[in-house]
gemmi code that builds the backbone of each chain (N, CA, C; Angstrom):
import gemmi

chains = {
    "A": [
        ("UNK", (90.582, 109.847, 21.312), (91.365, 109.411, 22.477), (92.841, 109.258, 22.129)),
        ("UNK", (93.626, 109.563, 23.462), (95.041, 109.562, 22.920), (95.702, 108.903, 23.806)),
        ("UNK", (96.973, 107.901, 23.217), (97.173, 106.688, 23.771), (98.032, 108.122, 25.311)),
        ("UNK", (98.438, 107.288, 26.067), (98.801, 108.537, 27.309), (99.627, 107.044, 27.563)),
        ("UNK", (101.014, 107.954, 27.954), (102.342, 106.299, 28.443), (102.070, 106.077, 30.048)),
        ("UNK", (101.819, 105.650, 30.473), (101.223, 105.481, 31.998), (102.169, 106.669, 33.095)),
        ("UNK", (101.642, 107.193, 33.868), (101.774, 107.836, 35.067), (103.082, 107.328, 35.665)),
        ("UNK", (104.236, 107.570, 35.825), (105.198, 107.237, 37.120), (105.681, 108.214, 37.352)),
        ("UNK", (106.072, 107.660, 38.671), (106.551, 108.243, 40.248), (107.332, 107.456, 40.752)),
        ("UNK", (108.103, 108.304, 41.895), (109.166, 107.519, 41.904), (109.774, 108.570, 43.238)),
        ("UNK", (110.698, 108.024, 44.512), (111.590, 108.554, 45.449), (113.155, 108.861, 44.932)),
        ("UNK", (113.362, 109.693, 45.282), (114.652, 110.146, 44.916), (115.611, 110.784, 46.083)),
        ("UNK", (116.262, 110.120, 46.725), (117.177, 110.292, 47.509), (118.397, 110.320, 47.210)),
        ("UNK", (118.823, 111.858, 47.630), (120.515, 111.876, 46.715), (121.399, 112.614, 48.080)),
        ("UNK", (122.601, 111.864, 48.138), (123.554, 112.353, 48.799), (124.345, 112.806, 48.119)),
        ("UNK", (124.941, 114.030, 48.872), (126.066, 115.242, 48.187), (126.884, 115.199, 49.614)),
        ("UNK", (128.340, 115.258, 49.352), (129.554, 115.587, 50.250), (130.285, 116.887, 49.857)),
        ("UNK", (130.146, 117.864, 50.268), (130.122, 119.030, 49.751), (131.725, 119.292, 50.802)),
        ("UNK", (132.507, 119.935, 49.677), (133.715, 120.393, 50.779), (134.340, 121.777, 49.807)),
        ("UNK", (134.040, 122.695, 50.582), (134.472, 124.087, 49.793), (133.837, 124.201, 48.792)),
        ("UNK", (132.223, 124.265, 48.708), (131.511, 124.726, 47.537), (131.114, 123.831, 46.326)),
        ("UNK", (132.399, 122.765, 46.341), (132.565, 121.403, 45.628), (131.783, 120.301, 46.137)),
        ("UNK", (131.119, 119.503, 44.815), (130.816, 118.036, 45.241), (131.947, 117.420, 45.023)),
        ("UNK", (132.528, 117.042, 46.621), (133.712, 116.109, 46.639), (132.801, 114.602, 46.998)),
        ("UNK", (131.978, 114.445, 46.518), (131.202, 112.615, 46.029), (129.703, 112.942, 46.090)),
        ("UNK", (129.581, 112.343, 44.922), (127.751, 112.648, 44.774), (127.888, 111.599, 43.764)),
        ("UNK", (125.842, 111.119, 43.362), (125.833, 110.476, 42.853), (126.737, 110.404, 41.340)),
        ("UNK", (126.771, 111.492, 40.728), (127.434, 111.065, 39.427), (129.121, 111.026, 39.656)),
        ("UNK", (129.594, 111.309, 40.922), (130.863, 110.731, 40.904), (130.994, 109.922, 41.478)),
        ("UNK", (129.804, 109.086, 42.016), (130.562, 107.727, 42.498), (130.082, 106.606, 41.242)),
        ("UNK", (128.827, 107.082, 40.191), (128.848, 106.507, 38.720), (130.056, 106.856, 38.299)),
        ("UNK", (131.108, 107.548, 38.450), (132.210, 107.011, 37.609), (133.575, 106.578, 38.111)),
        ("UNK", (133.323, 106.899, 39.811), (134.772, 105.560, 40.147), (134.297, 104.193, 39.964)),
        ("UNK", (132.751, 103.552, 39.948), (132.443, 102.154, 39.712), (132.636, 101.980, 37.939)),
        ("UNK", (132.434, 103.031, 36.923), (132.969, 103.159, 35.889), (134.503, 102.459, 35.602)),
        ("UNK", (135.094, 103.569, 36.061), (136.512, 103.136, 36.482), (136.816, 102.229, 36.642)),
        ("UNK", (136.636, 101.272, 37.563), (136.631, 100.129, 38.384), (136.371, 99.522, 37.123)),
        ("UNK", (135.605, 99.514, 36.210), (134.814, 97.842, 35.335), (135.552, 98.358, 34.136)),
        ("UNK", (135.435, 99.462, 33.807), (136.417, 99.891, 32.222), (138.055, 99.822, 32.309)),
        ("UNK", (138.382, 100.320, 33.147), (139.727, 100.049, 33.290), (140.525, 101.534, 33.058)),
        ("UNK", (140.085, 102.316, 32.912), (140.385, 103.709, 32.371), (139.094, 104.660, 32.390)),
        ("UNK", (139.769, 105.948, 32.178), (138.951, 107.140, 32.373), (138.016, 107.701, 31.062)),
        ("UNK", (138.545, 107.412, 30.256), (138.386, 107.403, 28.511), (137.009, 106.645, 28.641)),
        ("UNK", (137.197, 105.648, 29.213), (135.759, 104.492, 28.681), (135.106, 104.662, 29.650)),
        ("UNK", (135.410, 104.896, 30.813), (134.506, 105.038, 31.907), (133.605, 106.141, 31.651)),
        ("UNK", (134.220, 107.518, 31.022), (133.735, 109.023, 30.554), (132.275, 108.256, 28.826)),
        ("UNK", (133.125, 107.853, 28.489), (132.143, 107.181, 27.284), (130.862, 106.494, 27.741)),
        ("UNK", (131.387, 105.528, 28.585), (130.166, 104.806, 29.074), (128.893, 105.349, 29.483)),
        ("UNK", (129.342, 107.032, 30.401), (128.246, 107.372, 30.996), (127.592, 108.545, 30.418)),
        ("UNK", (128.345, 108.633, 29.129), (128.035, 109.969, 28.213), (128.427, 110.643, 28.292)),
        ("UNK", (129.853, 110.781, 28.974), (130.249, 112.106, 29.185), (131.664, 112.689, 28.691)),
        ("UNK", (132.341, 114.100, 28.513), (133.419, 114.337, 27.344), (134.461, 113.802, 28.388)),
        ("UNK", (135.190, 113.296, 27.812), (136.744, 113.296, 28.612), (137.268, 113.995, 30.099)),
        ("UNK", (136.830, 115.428, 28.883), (137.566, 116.440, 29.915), (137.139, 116.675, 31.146)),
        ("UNK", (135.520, 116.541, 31.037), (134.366, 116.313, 32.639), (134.896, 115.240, 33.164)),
        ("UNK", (134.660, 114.128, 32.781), (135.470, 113.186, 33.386), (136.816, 113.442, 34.450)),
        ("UNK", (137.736, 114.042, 33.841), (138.892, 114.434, 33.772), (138.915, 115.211, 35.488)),
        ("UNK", (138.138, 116.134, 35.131), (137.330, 117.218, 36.347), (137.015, 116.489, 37.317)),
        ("UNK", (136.390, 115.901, 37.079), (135.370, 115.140, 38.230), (136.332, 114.233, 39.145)),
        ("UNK", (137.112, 113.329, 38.324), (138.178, 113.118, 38.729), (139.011, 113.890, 39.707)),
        ("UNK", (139.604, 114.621, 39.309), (140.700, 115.648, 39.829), (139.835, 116.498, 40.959)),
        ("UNK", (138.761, 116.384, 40.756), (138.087, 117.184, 42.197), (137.933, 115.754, 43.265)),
        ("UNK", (137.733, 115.273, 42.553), (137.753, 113.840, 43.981), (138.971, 113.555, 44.220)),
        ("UNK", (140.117, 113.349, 43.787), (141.724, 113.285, 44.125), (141.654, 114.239, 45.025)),
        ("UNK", (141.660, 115.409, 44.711), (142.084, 116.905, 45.643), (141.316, 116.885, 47.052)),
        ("UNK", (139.936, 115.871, 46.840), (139.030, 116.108, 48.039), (139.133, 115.398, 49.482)),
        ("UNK", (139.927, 114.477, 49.330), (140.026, 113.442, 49.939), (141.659, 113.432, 50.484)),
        ("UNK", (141.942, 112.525, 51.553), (143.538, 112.597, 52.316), (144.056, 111.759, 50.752)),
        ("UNK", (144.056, 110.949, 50.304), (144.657, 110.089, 49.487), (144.021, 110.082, 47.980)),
        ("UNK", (144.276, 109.791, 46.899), (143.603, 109.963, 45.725), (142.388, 109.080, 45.556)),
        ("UNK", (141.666, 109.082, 45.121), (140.680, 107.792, 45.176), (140.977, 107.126, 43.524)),
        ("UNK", (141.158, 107.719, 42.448), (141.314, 107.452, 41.228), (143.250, 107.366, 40.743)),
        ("UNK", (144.011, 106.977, 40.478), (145.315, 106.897, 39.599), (145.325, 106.579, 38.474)),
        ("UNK", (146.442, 107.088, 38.027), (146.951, 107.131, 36.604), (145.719, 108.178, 35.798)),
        ("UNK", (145.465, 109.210, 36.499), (144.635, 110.085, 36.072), (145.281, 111.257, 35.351)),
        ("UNK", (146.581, 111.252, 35.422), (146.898, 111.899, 34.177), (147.558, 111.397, 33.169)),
        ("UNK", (146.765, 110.467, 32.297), (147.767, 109.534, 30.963), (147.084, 110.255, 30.052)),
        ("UNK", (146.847, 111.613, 29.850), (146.520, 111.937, 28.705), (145.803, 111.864, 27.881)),
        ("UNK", (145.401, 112.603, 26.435), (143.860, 112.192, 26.053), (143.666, 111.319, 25.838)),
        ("UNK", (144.305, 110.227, 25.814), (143.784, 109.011, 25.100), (143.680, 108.366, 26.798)),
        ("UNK", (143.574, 108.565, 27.851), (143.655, 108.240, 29.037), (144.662, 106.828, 29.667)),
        ("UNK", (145.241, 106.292, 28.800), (145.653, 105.282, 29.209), (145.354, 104.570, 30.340)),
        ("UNK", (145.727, 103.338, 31.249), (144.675, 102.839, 32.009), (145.032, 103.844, 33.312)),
        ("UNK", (143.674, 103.504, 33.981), (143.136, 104.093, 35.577), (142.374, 103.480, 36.387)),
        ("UNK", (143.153, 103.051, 37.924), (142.663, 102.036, 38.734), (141.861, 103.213, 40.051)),
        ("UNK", (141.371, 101.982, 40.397), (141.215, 102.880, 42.115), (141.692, 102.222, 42.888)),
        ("UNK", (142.067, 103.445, 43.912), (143.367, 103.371, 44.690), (141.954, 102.299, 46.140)),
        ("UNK", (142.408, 102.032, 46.923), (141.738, 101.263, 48.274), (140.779, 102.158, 48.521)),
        ("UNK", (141.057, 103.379, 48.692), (140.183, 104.155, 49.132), (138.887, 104.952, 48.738)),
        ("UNK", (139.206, 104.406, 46.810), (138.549, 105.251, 46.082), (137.571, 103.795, 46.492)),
        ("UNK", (137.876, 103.121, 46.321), (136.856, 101.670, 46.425), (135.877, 101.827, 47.345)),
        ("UNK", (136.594, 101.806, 48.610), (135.742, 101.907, 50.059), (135.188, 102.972, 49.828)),
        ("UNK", (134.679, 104.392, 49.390), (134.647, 105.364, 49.093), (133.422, 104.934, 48.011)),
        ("UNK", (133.172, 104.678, 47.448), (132.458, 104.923, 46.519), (131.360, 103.116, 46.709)),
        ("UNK", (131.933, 101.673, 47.814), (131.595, 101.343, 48.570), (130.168, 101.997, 49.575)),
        ("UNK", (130.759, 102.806, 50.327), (130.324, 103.439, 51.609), (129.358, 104.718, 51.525)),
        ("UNK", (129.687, 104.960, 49.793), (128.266, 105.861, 49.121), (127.269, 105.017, 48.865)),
        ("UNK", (127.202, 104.126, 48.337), (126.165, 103.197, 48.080), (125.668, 102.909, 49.285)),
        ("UNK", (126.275, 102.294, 50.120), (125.601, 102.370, 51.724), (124.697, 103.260, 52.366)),
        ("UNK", (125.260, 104.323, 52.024), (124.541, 105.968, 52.624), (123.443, 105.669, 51.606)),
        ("UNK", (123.248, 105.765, 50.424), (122.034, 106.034, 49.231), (120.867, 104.860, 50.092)),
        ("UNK", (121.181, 103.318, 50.235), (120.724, 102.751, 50.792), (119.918, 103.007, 51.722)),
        ("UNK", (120.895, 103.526, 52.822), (120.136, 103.730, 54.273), (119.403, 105.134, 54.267)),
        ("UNK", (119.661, 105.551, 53.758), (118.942, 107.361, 53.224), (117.137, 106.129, 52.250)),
        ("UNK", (117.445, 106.325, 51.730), (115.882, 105.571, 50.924), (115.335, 104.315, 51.676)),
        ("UNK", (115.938, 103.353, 52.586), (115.208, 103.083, 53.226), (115.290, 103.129, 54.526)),
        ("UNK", (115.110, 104.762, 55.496), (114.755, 105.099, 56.605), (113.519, 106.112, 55.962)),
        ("UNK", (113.661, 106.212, 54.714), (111.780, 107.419, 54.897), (110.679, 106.323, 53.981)),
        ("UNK", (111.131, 104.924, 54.030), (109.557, 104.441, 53.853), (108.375, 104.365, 53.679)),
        ("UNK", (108.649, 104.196, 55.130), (107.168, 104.656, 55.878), (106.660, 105.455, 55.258)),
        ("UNK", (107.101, 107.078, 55.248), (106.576, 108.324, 55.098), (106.074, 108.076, 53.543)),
        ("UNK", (107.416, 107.425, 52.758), (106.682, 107.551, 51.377), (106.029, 106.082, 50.929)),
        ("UNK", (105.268, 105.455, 51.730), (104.159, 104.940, 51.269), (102.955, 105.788, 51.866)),
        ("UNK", (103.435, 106.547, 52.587), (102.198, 107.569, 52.917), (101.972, 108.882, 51.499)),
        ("UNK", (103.006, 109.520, 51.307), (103.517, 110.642, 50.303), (102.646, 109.649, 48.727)),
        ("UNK", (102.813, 108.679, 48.659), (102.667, 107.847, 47.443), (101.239, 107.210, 47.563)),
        ("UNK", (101.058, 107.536, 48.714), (99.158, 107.278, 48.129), (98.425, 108.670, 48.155)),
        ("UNK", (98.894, 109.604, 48.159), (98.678, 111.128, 48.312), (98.629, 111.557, 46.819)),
        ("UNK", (99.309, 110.797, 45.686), (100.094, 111.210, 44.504), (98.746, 111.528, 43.507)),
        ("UNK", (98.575, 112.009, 42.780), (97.544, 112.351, 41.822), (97.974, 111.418, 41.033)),
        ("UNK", (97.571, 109.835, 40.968), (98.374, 109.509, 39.569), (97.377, 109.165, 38.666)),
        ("UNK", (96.402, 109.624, 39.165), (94.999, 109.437, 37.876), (94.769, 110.541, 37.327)),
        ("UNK", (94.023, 110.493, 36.092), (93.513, 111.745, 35.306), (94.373, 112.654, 35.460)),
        ("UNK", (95.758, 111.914, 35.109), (96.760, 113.436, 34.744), (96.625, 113.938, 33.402)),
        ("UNK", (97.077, 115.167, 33.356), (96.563, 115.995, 32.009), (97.856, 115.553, 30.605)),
    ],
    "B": [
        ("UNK", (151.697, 135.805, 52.557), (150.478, 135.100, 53.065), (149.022, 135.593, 52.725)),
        ("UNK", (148.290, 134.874, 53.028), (147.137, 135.581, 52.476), (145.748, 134.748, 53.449)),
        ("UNK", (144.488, 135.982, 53.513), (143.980, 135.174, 54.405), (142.943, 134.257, 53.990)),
        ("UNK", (142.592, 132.602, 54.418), (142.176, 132.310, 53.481), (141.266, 131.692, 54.496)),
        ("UNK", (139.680, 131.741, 54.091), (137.877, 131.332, 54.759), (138.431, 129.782, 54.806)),
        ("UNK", (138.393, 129.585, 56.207), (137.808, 128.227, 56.777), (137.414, 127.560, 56.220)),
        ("UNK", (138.315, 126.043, 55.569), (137.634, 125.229, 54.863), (136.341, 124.384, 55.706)),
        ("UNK", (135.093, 124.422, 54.490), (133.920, 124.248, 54.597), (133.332, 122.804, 54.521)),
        ("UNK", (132.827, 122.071, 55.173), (132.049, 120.882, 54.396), (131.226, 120.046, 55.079)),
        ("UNK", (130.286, 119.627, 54.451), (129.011, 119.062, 54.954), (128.195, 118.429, 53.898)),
        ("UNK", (127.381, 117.140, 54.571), (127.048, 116.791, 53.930), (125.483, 116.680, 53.932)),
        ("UNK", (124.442, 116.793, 52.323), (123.477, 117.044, 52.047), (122.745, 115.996, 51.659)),
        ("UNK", (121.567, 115.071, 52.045), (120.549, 114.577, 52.120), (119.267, 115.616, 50.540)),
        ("UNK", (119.313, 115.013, 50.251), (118.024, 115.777, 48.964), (116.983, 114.508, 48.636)),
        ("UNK", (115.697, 115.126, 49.546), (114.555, 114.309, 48.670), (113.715, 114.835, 47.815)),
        ("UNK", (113.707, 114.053, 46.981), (112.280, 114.497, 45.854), (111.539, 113.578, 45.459)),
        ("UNK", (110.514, 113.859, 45.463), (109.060, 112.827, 44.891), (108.837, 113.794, 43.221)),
        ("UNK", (109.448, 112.882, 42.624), (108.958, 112.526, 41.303), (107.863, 112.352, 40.421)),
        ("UNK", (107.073, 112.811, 39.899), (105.742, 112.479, 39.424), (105.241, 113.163, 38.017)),
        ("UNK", (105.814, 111.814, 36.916), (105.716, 112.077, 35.402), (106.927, 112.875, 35.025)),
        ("UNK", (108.040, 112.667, 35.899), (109.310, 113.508, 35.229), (109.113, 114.896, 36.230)),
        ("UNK", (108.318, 115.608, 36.694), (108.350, 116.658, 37.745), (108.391, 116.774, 39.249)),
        ("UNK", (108.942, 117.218, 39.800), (109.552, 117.300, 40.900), (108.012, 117.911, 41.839)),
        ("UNK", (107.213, 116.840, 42.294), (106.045, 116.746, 42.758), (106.137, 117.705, 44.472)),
        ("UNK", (107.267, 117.340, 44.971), (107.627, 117.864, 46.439), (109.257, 117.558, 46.087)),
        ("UNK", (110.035, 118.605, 46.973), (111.162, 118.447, 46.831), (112.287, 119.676, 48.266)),
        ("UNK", (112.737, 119.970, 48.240), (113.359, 121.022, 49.223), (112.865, 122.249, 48.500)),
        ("UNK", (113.061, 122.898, 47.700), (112.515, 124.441, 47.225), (111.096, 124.210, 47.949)),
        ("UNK", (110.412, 123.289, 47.063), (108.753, 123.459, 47.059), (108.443, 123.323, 48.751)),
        ("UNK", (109.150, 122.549, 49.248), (108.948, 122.827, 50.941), (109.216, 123.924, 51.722)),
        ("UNK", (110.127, 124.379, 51.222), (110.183, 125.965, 51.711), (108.984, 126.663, 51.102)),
        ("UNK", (108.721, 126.362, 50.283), (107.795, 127.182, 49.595), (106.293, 127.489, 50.388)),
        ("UNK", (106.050, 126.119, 50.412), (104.919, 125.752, 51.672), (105.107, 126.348, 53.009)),
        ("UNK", (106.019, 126.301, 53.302), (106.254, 126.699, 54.510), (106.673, 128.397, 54.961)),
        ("UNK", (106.795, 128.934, 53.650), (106.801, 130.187, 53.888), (105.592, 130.767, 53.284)),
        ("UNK", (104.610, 129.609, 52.627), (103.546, 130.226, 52.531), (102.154, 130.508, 53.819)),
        ("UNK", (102.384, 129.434, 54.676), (102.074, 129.044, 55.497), (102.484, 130.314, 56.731)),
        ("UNK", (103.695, 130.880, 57.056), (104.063, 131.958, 57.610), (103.853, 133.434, 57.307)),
        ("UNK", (103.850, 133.467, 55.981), (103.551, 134.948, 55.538), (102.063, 135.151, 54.930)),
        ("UNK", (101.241, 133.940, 54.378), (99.889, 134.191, 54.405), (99.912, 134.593, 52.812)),
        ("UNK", (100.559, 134.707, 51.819), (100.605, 134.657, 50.845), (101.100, 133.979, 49.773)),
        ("UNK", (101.305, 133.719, 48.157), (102.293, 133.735, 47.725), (103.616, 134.607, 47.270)),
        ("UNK", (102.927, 135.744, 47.369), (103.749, 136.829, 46.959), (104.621, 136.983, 48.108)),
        ("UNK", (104.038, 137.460, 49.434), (105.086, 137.753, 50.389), (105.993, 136.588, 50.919)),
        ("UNK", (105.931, 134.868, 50.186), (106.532, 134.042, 50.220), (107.602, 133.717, 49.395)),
        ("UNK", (107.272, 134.390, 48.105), (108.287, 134.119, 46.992), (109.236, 135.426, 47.490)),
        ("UNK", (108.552, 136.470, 47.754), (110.257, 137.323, 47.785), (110.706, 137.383, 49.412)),
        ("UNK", (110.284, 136.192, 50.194), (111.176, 136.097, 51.488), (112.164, 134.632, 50.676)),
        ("UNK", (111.829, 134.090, 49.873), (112.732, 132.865, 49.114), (113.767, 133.585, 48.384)),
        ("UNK", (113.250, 134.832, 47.403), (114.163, 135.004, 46.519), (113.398, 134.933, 45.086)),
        ("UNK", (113.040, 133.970, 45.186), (111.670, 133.557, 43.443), (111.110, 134.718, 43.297)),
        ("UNK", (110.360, 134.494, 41.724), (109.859, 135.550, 41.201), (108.330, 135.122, 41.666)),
        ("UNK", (107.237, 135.929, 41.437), (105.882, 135.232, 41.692), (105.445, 134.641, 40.991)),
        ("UNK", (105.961, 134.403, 39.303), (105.475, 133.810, 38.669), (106.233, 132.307, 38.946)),
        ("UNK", (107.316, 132.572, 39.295), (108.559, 130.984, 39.760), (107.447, 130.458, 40.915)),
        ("UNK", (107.057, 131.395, 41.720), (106.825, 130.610, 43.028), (105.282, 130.052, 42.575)),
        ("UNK", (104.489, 130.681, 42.113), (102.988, 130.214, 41.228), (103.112, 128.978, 40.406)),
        ("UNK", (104.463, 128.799, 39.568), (104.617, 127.562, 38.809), (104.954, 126.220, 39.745)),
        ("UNK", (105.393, 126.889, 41.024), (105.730, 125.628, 42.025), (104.532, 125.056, 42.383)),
        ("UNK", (104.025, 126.261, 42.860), (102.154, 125.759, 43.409), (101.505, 125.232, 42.495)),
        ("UNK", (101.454, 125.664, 41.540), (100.508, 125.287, 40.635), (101.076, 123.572, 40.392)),
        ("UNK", (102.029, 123.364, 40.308), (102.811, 121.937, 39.934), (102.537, 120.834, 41.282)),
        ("UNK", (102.726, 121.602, 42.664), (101.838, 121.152, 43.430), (100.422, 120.459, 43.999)),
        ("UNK", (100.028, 121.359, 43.280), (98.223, 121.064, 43.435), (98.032, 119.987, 42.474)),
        ("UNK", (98.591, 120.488, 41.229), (98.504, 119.030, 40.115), (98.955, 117.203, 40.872)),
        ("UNK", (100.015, 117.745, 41.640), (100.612, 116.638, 41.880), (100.104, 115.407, 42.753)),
        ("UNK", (98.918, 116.493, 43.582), (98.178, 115.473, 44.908), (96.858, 115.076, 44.641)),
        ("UNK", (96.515, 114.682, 45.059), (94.641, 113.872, 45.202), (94.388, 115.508, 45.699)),
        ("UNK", (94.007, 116.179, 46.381), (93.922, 117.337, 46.552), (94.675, 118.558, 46.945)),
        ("UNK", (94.192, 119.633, 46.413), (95.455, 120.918, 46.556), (96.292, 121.095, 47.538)),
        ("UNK", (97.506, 121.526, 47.781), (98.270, 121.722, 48.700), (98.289, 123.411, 49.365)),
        ("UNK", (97.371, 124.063, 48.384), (97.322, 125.624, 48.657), (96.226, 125.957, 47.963)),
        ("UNK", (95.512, 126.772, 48.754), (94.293, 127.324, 48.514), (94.491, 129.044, 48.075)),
        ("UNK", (93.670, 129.292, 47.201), (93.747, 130.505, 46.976), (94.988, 131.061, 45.912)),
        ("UNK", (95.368, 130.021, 45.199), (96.352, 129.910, 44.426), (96.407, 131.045, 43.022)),
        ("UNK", (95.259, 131.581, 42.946), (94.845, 132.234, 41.707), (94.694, 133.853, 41.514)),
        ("UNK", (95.266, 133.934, 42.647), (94.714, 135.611, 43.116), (95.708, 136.639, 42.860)),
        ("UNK", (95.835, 136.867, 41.428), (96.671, 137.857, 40.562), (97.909, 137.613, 40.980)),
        ("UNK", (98.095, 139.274, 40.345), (99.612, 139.469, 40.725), (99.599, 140.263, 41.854)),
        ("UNK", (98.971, 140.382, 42.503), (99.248, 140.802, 43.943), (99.032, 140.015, 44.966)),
        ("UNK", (98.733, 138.662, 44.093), (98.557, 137.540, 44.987), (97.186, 137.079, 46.101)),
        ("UNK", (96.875, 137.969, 46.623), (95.825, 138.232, 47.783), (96.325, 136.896, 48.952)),
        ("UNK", (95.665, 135.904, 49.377), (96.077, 135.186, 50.690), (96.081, 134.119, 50.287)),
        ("UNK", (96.891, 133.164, 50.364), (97.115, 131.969, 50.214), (97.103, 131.138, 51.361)),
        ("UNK", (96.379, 130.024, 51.605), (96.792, 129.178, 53.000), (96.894, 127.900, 52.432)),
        ("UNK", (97.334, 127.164, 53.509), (97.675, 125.702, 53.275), (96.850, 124.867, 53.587)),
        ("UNK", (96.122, 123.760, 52.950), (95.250, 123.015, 53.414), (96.033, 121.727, 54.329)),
        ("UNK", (94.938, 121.227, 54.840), (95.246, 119.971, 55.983), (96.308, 119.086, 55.079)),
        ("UNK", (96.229, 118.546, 53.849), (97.032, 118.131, 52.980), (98.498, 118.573, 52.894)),
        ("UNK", (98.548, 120.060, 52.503), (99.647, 120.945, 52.874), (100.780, 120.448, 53.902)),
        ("UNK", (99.737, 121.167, 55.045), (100.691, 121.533, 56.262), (101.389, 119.600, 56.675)),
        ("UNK", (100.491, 119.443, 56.337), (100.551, 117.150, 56.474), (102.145, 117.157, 55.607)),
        ("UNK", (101.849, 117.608, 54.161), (103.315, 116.516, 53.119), (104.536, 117.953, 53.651)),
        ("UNK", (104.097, 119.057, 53.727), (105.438, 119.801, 54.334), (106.161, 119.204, 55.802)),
        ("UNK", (104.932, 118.079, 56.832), (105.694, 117.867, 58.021), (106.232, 116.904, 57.537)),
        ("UNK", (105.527, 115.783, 56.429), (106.352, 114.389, 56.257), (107.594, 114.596, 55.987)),
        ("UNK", (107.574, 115.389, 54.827), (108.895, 115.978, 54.059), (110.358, 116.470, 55.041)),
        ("UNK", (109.781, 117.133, 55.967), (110.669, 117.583, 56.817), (111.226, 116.324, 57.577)),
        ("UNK", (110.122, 115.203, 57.938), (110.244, 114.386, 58.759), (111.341, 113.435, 57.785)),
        ("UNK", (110.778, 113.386, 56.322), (112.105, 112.414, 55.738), (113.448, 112.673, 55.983)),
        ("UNK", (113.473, 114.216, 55.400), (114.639, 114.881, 55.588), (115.553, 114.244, 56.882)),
        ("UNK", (115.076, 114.469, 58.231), (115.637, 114.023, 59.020), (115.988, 112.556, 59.203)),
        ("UNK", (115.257, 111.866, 58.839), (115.046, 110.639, 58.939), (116.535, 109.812, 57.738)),
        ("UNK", (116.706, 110.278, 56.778), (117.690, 110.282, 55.755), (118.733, 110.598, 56.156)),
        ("UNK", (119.141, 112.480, 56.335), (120.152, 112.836, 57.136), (120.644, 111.665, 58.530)),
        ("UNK", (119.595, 111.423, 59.343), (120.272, 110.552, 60.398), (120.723, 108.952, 60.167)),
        ("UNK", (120.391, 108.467, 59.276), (120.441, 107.175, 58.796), (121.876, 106.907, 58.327)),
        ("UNK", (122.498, 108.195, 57.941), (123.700, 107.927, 57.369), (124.792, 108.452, 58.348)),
        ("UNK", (124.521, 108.484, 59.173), (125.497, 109.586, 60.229), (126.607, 108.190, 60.500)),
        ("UNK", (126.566, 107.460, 60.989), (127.810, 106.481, 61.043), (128.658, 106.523, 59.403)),
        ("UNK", (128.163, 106.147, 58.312), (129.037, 107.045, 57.400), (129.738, 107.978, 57.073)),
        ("UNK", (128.629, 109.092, 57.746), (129.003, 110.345, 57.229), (130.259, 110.788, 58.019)),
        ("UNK", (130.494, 110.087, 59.361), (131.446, 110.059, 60.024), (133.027, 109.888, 59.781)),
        ("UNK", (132.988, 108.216, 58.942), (133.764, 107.997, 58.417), (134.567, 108.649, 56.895)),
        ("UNK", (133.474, 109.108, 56.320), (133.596, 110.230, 55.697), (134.085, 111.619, 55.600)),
        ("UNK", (133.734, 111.800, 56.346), (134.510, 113.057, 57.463), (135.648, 112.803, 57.331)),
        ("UNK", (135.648, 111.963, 58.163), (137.551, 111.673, 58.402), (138.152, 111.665, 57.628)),
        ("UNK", (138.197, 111.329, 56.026), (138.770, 110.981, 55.429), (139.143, 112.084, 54.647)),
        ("UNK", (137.980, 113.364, 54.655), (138.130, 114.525, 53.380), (139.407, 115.026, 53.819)),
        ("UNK", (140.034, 115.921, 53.131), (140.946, 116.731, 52.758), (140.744, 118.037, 53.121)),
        ("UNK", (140.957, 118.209, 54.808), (140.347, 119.804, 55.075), (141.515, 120.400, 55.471)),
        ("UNK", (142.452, 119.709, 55.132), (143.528, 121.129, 55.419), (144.337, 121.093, 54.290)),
        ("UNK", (145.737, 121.945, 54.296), (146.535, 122.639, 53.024), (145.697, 122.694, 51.475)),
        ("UNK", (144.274, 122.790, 51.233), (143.321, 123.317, 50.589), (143.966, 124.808, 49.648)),
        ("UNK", (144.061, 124.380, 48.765), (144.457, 125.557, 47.283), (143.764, 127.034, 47.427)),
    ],
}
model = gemmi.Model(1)
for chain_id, residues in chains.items():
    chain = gemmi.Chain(chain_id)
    for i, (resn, *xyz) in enumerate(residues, 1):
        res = gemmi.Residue()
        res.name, res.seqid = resn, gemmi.SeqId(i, " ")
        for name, pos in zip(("N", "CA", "C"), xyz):
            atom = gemmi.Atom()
            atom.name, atom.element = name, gemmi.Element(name[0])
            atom.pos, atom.b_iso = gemmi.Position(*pos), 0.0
            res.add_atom(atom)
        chain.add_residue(res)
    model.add_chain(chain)
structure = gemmi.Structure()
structure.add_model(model)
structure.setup_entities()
């Protein structure tokens, strides 16, 4: 017999804001304007979530470009990033994603306590 | 001057049911169902998607694993596939699925509104 790590499952509801082919806000860019927000810079915020600078950097600069106003500043201090705030909007913005994730996972409920007793979670191989 | 495609954007709702790290039901695998369900095969389902038959067989097959009972019958029938249908199970988690979908998408529409407003759809690079 072989020890087996228990069965999980799990809902996954993801919002994407797609503008010209681009995710201008999805989940991993609104993990790093709340980054932002608690590190104080782009450098540590990029560290925190595992990721190189330069993605960071990107991800950034596609959400500045996406939006009427920047959501991130002081986004170009260079490699060592020096500090980076969010602007009002990047706040409300990354605010008002969490809201959507919210109301997106709990309006299908219902359905997935139905979907979730359907689940094979016994005698998996 | 130069002529430049109508900036684009919209926003995307993605559910997936999860189960042991695999994507148990998700948007592909619902199309999948659902064009199996229309064309009466897997084969003539995977190349109205685009998939290969062995892509669209690894979906099913990941399927059937995933529920208390199969989601497609007739799952085994070479490479020419022979007829595939959908059981009561099936045609059931392809309507829930659809039904989340909507149910998600509409939940966020007062957001998505404000959202809207805010992107960056004109003087675009």
């Amino acid at each position: 017999m072989q020890n087996k790590k228990p069965t999980s499952f799990n809902l996954k509801t993801r919002i994407r804001i797609i503008l010209d082919e681009e995710i201008a806000l999805g989940p991993g860019k609104t993990d790093l304007l709340e980054a932002i927000e608690k590190k104080g810079s782009i450098s540590s915020a990029a560290k925190s979530l595992g990721l190189s600078y330069r993605r960071a950097w990107d991800m950034v600069d596609t959400m500045n470009r996406s939006f009427k106003e920047p959501l991130v500043l002081g986004a170009k201090g260079g490699k060592k990033g020096g500090g980076s705030t969010l602007t009002p909007m990047g706040k409300q913005l990354a605010l008002v994603y969490r809201k959507m994730e919210k109301k997106a996972f709990g309006a299908v409920q219902k359905e997935w306590t139905l979907v979730e007793s359907l689940l094979n979670t016994k005698n998996r191989p």
